[in-house]
N, C-alpha and C positions, 0 to 999 in steps of 0.2 A: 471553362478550365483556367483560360487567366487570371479569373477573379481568386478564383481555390489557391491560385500558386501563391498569388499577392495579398491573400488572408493569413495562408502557411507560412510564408515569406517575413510577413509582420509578426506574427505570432513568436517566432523562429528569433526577431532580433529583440523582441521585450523580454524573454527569457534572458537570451545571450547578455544583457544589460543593465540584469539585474541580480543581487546579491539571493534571491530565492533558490535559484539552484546548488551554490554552492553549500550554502546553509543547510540545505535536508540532506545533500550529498556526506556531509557531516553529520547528519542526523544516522543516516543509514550505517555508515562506518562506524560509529559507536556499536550497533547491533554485532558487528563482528567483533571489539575487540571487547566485548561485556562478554561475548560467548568466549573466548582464550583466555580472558583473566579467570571465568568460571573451571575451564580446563585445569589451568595454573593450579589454582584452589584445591578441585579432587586431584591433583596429581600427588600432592606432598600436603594432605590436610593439615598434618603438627605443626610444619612451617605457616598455614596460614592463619591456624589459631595463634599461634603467637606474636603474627601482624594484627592479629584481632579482627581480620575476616571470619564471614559467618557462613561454615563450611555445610552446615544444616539445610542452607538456603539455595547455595550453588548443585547440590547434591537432587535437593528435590527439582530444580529446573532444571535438569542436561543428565543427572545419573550416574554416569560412566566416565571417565577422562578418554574418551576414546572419536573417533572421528563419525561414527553411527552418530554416538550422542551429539555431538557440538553441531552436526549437520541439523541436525532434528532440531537443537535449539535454533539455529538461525532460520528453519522455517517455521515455527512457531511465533518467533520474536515477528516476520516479517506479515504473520497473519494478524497480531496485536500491534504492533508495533506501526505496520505500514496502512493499519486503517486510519492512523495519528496524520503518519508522513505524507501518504498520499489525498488524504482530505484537504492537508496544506498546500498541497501543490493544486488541488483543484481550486480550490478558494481562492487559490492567489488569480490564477489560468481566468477566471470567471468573476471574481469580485472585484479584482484592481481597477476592471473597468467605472465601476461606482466610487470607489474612494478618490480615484484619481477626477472624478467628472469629465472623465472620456465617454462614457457610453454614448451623449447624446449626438456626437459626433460621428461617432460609431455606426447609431444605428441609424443616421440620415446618409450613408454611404451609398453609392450604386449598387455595390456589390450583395448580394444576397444573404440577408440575413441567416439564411441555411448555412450557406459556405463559410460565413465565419464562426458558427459553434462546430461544424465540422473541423474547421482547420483548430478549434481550442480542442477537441475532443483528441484529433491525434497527434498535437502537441502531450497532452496529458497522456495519453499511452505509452508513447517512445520517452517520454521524460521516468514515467516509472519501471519501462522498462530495464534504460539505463541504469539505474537506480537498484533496481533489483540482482543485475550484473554487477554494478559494483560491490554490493555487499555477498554476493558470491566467490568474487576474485577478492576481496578482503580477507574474508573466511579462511579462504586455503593460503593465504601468504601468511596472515592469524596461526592458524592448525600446524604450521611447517614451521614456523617460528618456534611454539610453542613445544613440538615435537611432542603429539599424541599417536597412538598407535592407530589400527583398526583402519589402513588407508588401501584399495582397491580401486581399480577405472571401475568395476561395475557399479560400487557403492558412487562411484562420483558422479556417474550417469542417473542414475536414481536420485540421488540427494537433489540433481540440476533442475530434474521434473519436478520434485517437491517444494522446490524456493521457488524457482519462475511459475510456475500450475498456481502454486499458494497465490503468490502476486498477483498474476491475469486473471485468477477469479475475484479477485479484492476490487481490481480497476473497473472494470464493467459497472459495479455499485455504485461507483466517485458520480455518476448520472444524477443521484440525489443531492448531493453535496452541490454538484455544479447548479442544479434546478433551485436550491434552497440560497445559493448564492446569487441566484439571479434575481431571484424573487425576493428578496431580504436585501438586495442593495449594498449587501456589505459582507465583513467576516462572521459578526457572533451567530445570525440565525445557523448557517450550514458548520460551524463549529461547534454550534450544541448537541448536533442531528448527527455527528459524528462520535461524537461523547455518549450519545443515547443511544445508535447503533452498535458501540461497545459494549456497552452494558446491558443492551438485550443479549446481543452473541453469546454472552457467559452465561446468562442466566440462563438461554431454552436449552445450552450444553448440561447446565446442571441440572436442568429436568427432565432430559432426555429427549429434549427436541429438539434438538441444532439440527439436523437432516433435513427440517421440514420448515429454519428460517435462514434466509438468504446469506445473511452477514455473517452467520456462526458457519456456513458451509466453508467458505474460505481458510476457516480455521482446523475441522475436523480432515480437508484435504491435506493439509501440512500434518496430519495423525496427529494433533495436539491433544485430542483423547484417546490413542490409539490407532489399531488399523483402521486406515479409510476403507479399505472393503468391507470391512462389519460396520461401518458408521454410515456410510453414504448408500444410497441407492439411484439410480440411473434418473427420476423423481426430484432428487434434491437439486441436480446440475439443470433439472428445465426448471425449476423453482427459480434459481439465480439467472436464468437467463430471462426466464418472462418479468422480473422485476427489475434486470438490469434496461430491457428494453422500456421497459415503463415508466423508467427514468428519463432515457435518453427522450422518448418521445414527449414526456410532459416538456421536459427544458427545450426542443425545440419549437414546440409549440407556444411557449413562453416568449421567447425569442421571435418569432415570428408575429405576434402578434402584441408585441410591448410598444407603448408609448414613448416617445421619445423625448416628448416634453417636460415629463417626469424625473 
């Protein structure tokens, strides 16, 4: 248990010490205020044609000026958007150790190589989960600013489960990122793998099988193709969970049995 605290504890001040959180936390705040200037846009389209905004484009992402729609784009934005942010955050969580040429230090530690991909693992949960609240609490100070209609506690309850739900099914995956980051010693391999997980998601959505691939499930949960009750079946959420664990156990396996002289 001391070790856990003093893996967590470290974990806890490289973060604190570094400009990576602030940087995505920036990242993610953008998501909020690209969904209020989209608002802005359908609210007063004439005005934003003659800023020479492309009211064509805000229309087909969000729809409505209304707080349904802007909700829906920011858990959209967070199921595309956060496979980008939160792969960065894992990569930093798991790769900084090789750029920096900390690992070999690292992994000659007393402390148990389990306990510290554990302590990086819920480092990277609470990091995105934060992250996920922030761009929530963005949204609605966004939305109020902005002053769109369509505002309800029930909608706001709902919309909370669709951006955090979106999120926590995205994080679980970061298992491959972090294993590709361990295993690659650096950023590019688990930055590609994050790049190529995107562009499967779209594709089995556009053949009509996201349901049945892991990455796109995060997506159809946030109704990015419509309702998740006609998109998902009870099938797709063990799908994401038997690959999200198949993740975590290859990286600790990796970890556990990594070289340190390398």
């Amino acid at each position: 248990m001391n070790g856990f605290r003093a893996s967590l504890w470290a974990e806890t001040l490289k973060m604190r010490r570094s400009k990576v959180p602030l940087i995505t936390a920036m990242g993610f705040c953008l998501t909020s205020l690209a969904g209020g200037l989209f608002m802005i846009i359908l609210k007063d389209p004439e005005a934003a044609k003659s800023l020479g905004l492309i009211t064509a484009k805000a229309q087909l992402l969000t729809g409505t000026a209304d707080w349904p729609s802007y909700f829906n784009f920011l858990a959209q934005a967070i199921a595309a958007g956060g496979m980008i942010l939160f792969s960065i955050i894992t990569i930093w969580v798991f790769g900084r150790e090789f750029s920096d040429h900390t690992v070999k230090e690292l992994l000659a530690l007393p402390t148990s190589r389990e306990t510290i991909v554990a302590a990086k693992f819920i480092i990277l949960a609470v990091w995105a989960f934060v992250a996920t609240l922030l761009v929530f609490g963005v949204g609605i100070v966004v939305g109020i600013l902005v002053v769109i209609p369509g505002w309800s506690s029930e909608l706001l309850r709902s919309s909370f489960v669709d951006i955090v739900g979106t999120a926590m099914l995205t994080v679980p995956l970061m298992s491959f990122v972090a294993l590709l980051a361990s295993m690659g010693r650096g950023y590019l391999p688990p930055f590609g793998w994050a790049i190529f997980t995107l562009f499967l998601a779209n594709l089995s959505v556009i053949l009509g099988w996201g349901d049945w691939c892991p990455w796109a499930i995060p997506g159809l949960f946030g109704e990015i193709a419509g309702p998740r009750a006609e998109l998902l079946g009870m099938y797709s959420y063990v799908i994401l969970t038997l690959a999200s664990l198949i993740g975590l156990a290859a990286t600790f396996y990796w970890w556990r049995s990594a070289d340190q002289t390398r």
